[in-house]
C-alpha positions in Angstrom: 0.0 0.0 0.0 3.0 2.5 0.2 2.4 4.0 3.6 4.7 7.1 3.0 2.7 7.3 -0.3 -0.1 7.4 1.5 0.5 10.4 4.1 1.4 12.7 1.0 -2.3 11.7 -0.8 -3.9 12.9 3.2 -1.7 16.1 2.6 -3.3 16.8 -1.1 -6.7 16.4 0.8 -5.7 19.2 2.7 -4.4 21.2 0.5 -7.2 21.2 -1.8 -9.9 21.7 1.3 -7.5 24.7 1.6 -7.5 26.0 -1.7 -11.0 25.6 -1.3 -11.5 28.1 1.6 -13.5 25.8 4.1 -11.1 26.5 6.8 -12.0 29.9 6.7 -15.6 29.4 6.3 -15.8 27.3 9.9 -17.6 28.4 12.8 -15.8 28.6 16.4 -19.4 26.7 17.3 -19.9 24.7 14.4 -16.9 23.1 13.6 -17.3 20.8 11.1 -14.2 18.2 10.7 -16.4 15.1 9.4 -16.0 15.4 5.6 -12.3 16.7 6.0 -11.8 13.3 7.7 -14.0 11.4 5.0 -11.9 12.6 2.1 -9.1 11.8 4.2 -10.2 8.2 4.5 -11.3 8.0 0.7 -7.9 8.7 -0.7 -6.0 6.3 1.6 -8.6 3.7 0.3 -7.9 5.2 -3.4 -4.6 5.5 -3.2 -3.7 2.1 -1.6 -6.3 0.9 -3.8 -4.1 2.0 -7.2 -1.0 0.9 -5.7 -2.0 -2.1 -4.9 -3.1 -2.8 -8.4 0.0 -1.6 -9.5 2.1 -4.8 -7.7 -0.7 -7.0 -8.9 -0.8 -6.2 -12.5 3.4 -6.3 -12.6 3.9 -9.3 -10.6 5.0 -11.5 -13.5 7.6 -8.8 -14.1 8.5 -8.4 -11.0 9.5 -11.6 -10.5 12.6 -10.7 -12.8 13.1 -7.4 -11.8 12.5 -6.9 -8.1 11.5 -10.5 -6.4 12.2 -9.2 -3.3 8.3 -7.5 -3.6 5.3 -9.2 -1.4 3.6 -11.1 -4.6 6.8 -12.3 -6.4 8.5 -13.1 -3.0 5.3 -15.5 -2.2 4.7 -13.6 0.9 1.3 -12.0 -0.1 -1.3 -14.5 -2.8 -1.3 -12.6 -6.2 -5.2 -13.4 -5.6 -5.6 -11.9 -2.0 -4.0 -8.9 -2.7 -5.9 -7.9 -5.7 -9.1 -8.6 -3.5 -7.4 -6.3 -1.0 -6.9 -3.1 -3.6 -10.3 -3.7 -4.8 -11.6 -3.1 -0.9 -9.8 0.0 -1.1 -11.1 1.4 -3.6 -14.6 0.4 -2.7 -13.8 1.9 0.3 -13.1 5.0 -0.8 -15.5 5.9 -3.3 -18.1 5.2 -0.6 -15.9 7.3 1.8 -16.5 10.0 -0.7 -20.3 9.5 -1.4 -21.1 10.3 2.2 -19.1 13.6 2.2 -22.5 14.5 0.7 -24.5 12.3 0.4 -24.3 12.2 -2.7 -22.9 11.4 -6.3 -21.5 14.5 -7.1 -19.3 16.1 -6.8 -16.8 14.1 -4.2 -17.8 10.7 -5.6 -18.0 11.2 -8.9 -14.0 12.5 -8.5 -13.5 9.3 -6.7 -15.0 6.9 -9.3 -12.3 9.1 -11.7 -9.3 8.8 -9.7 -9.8 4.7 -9.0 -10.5 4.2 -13.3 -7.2 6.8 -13.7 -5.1 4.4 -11.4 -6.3 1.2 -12.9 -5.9 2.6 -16.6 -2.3 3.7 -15.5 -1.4 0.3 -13.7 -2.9 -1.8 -16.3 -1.8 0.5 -20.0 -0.9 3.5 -19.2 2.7 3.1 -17.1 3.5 1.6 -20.5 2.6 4.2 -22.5 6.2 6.8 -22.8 3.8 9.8 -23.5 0.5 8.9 -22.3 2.0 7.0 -19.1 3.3 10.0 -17.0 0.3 12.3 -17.8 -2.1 9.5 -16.8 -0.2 9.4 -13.9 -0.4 12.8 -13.0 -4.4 13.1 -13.8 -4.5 10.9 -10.8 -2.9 13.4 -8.3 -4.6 16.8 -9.9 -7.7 14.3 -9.7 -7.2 14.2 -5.8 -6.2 17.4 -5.1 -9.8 18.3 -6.7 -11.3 15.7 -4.4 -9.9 18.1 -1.3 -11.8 21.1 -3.0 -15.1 19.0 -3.9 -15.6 20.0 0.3 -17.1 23.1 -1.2 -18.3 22.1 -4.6 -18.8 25.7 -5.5 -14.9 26.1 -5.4 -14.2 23.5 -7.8 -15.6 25.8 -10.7 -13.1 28.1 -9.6 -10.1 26.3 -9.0 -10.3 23.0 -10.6 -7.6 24.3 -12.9 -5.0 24.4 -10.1 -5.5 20.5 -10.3 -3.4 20.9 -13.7 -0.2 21.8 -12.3 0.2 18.5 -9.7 -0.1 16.9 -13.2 3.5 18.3 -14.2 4.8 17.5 -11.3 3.5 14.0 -11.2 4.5 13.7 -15.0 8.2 14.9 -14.5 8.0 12.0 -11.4 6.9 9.5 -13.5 9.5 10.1 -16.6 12.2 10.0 -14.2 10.9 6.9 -12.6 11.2 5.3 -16.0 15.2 4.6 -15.6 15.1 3.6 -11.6 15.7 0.0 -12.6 17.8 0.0 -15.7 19.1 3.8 -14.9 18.0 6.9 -17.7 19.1 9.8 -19.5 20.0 13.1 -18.8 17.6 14.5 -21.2 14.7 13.1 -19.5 16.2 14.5 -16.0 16.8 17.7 -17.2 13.4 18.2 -19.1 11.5 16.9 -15.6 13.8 19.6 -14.1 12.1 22.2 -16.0 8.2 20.8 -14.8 9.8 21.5 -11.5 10.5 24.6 -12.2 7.3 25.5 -13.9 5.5 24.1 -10.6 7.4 26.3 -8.4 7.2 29.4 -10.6 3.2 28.6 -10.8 2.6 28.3 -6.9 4.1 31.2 -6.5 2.6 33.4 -9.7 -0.6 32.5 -7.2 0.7 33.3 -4.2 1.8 36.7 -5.6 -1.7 37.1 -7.3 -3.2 36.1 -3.4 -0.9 38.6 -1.4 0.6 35.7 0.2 3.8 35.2 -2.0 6.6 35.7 1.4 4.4 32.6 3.4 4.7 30.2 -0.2 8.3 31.5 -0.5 9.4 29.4 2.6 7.7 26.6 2.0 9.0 26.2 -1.9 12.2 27.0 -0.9 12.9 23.6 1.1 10.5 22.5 -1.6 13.1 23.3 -4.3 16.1 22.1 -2.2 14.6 18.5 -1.4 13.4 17.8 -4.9 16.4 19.4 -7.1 19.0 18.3 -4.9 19.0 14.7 -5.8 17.7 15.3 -9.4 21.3 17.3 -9.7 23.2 14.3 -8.8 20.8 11.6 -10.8 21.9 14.1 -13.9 25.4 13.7 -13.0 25.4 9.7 -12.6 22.0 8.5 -14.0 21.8 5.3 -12.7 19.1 3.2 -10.8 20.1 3.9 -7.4 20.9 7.3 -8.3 17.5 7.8 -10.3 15.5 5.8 -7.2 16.4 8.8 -4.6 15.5 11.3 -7.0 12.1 9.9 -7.0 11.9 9.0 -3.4 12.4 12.8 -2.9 10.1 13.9 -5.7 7.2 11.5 -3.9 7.7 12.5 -0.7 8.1 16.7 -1.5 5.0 16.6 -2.1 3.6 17.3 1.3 6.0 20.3 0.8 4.5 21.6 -2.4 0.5 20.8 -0.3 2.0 23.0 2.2 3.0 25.4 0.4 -0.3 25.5 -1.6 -2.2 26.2 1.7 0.0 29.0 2.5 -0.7 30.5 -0.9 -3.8 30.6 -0.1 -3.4 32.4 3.5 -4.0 29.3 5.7 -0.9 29.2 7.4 -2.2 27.0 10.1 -2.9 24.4 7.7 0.2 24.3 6.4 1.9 24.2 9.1 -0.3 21.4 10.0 0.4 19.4 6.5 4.1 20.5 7.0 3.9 17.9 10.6 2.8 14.8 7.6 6.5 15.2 6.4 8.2 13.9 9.3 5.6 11.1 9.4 6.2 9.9 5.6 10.1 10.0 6.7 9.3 7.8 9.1 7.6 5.2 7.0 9.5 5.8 3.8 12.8 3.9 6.1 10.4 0.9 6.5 8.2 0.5 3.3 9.0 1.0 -0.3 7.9 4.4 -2.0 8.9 3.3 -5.7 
C-alpha cells in the first residue's frame, strides 16, 4: 500500500480543502471536521487501492526485476492482494459518497481517480507519452477531491489540479530509468516541470498577497526535490534515479504546504508540514517506488 505514499495523498486532501477556503468558512461553534476526515479516509482507500493494483498487474515482471516484492516473494497471494486493492477502492469511493450524500461532486472524482489508477497500472505506465500524464491526472484528480468539500470552489479552482499533473508527470519520466538507470535528457526536461510548478505556486501566491508565506515553503520544496535530481543528472543510474524519485514523492507534502500558505491558511500548512516527518518515518520501513 505504500504508507509514505499514503500520508502525501492525506496532505493533497488538505491542501485542496484549503485551496478551497472551508477552513475559513468554519464556525468557532460549528466546527465541522467530518468530511475533512471522510476525504481523508477516501484517498488512503484510493490510493492504496491503485498501488495495490499496481504490484498486482506487474507481478510476472517483478519476479525478474525486483523478487524481493510481497507477490513475487510469495509472501502476499497474487489473488488476495488484488481482493485487497479492490476493498480500497470500494472503500473510498463510498468514503467519498457520504461527504455528501451524494454522487457529485466528491464521488464522482473518486470513481475518476480509482478508473485513472487502474488505466495507469494496467496500460498506461506503459505508455512513454500517455504514461506520465495519466499518472499525473491521478494526483490533480485528488487534489480536486480536497476542494469538492465546497463544490462551489471546484468551478473556480479546478484548474490548479493541472499543475500536480507536471509535477506527477516529470516524477513519472524520471521513474522510468530507476531499474535500468536513464538519460539526462529526460532528467533535465522533468527539471524544467519542477521549475514551472514552483514558478506557478508562486505566480498565485503573488496574485493572493501571500507570496513571502509560499516562499518558505517552496524554498525547502526546491532544495529536497532538485538536490537529488542534480546528482541523478550527473550519474544517471538506478540507485541514483530511485532517490531522486523518493524525494520527488515525498516533497510533495512540501509543495501541499505550500499551496495552503498560498492561499493564506498558514495553520494548515503548518499542519500538512507535521505529515512530512511522518512519511520519513515510514518511507525507512516501506518501499515508496
Amino acid at each position: 500500500m505504500r504508507p509514505a505514499n499514503i500520508v502525501t495523498a492525506i496532505s493533497d486532501i488538505l491542501a485542496g480543502v484549503a485551496i478551497a477556503g472551508y477552513f475559513g468558512k468554519l464556525q468557532p461553534g460549528g466546527l465541522q471536521l467530518a468530511p475533512v476526515l471522510l476525504l481523508a479516509l477516501a484517498t488512503i482507500g484510493l490510493y492504496g487501492g491503485g498501488v495495490v493494483f499496481n504490484d498486482v498487474f506487474d507481478a510476472d515482471l517483478d519476479k525478474m526485476e525486483r523478487p524481493e516484492r510481497p507477490i513475487p516473494s510469495g509472501l502476499i497471494a497474487r489473488t488476495n492482494a488484488a481482493i485487497l486493492g479492490g476493498l480500497l477502492l470500494l472503500m473510498g469511493i463510498v468514503a467519498a459518497y457520504f461527504v455528501h450524500r451524494s454522487f457529485t461532486p466528491s464521488a464522482a472524482i473518486a470513481v475518476a481517480i480509482a478508473i485513472a489508477a487502474l488505466l495507469y497500472d494496467k496500460w498506461g505506465k506503459h505508455h512513454y507519452f500517455l504514461g506520465p500524464l495519466n499518472m499525473g491526472l491521478c494526483r490533480g484528480l485528488n487534489i480536486c477531491l480536497g476542494m469538492s468539500i465546497l463544490p462551489a470552489a471546484l468551478g473556480t479552482h479546478w484548474v490548479i489540479g493541472i499543475i500536480p499533473v507536471l509535477y506527477i508527470a516529470a516524477i513519472t519520466m524520471i521513474s522510468r530509468g530507476e531499474v535500468h538507470g536513464g538519460r539526462r535528457s529526460i532528467l533535465r526536461t522533468a527539471g524544467i516541470f519542477y521549475a514551472l510548478v514552483i514558478g506557478s505556486i508562486l505566480w498565485i501566491a503573488y496574485r493572493n498577497g501571500t507570496f513571502l508565506f509560499a516562499l518558505l515553503f517552496l524554498a525547502v520544496f526546491a532544495a529536497m526535490i532538485f538536490w537529488p535530481l542534480q546528482k541523478a543528472v550527473r550519474n544517471p543510474v538506478g540507485p541514483s534515479i530511485g532517490k531522486a524519485v523518493k524525494a520527488g514523492v515525498l516533497a510533495l507534502i512540501l509543495m501541499n504546504a505550500a499551496w495552503a500558505a498560498a492561499f493564506g491558511t498558514l495553520s494548515v500548512a503548518l499542519m500538512i508540514l507535521l505529515l512530512l516527518p511522518l512519511s520519513l518515518w515510514l518511507a525507512k520501513a516501506f518501499a515508496v517506488t
